[in-house]
N, C-alpha and C positions, 0 to 999 in steps of 0.2 A: 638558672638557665641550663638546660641541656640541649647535647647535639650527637647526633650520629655520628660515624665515618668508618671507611676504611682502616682496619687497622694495621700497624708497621711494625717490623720489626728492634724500633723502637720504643715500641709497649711493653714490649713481652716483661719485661721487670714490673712494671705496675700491674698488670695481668695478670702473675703468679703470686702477684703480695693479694691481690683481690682471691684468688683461688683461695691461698691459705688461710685468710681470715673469714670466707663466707661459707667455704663447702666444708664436708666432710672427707672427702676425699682428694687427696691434694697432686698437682702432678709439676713436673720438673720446665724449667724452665724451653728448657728444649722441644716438649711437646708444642707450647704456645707456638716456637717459632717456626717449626714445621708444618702445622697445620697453616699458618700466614704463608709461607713460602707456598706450600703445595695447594692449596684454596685459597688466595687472597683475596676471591670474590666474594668469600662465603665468610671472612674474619672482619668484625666490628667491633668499633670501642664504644661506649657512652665517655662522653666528656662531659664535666659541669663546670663553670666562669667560678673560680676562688679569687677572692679579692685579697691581694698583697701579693707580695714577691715569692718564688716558689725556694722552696727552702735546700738551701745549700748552692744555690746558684749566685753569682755575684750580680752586682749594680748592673753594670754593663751587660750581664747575662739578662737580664730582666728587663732593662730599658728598651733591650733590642728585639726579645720576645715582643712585649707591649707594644710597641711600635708596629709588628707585624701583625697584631691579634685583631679581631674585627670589633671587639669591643672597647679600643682605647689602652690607654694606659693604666695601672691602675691595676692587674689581676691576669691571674692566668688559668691554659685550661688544665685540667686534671683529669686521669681516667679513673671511672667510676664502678664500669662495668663492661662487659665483653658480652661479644655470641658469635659461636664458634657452629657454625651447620655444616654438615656434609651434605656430599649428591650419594645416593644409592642406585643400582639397577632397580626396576619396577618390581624383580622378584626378594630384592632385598630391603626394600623399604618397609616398617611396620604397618601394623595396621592402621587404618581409618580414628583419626580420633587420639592413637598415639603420638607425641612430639619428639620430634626426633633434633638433633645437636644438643646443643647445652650451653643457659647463660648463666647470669650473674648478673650481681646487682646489692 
């Protein structure tokens, strides 16, 4: 199971470990947060349901996660992947056909 959302300044750690294991090109953790700060309309995460407790958090850290997660006990969520878009002026937008931001995945 995956889900969209907003993403938070929060992420930006799982963000830049996504960055450096998928792209070629890697960029500093401080990018991620800037761009969430300054576009938080335009910052997403993917998250997917991991079953068991998330690693290096405690009982309690977990119990209480789970407790708040919409799928029960039992797993939590994880970020998978990002997309980071920008707004351009009309005369600065690419052309027809090209994509413009950049995800991951």
């Amino acid at each position: 199971q995956v889900r969209l959302r907003m993403a938070a300044l929060k992420d930006v750690i799982e963000m830049q470990h996504i960055n450096l294991v998928s792209l070629p090109e890697n960029y500093q953790a401080q990018y991620f947060a800037l761009h969430i700060l300054r576009w938080p309309t335009l910052s997403h995460v993917a998250e997917a349901w991991i079953p068991g407790p998330r690693l290096g958090h405690t009982h309690e850290e977990w119990d209480s996660e789970a407790a708040e997660a919409s799928e029960g006990p039992g797993g939590h969520w994880r970020v998978v992947g990002y997309v980071l878009a920008t707004l351009a002026s009309p005369e600065a937008a690419p052309p027809a056909g090209v994509p413009a931001g950049m995800t991951t995945g």
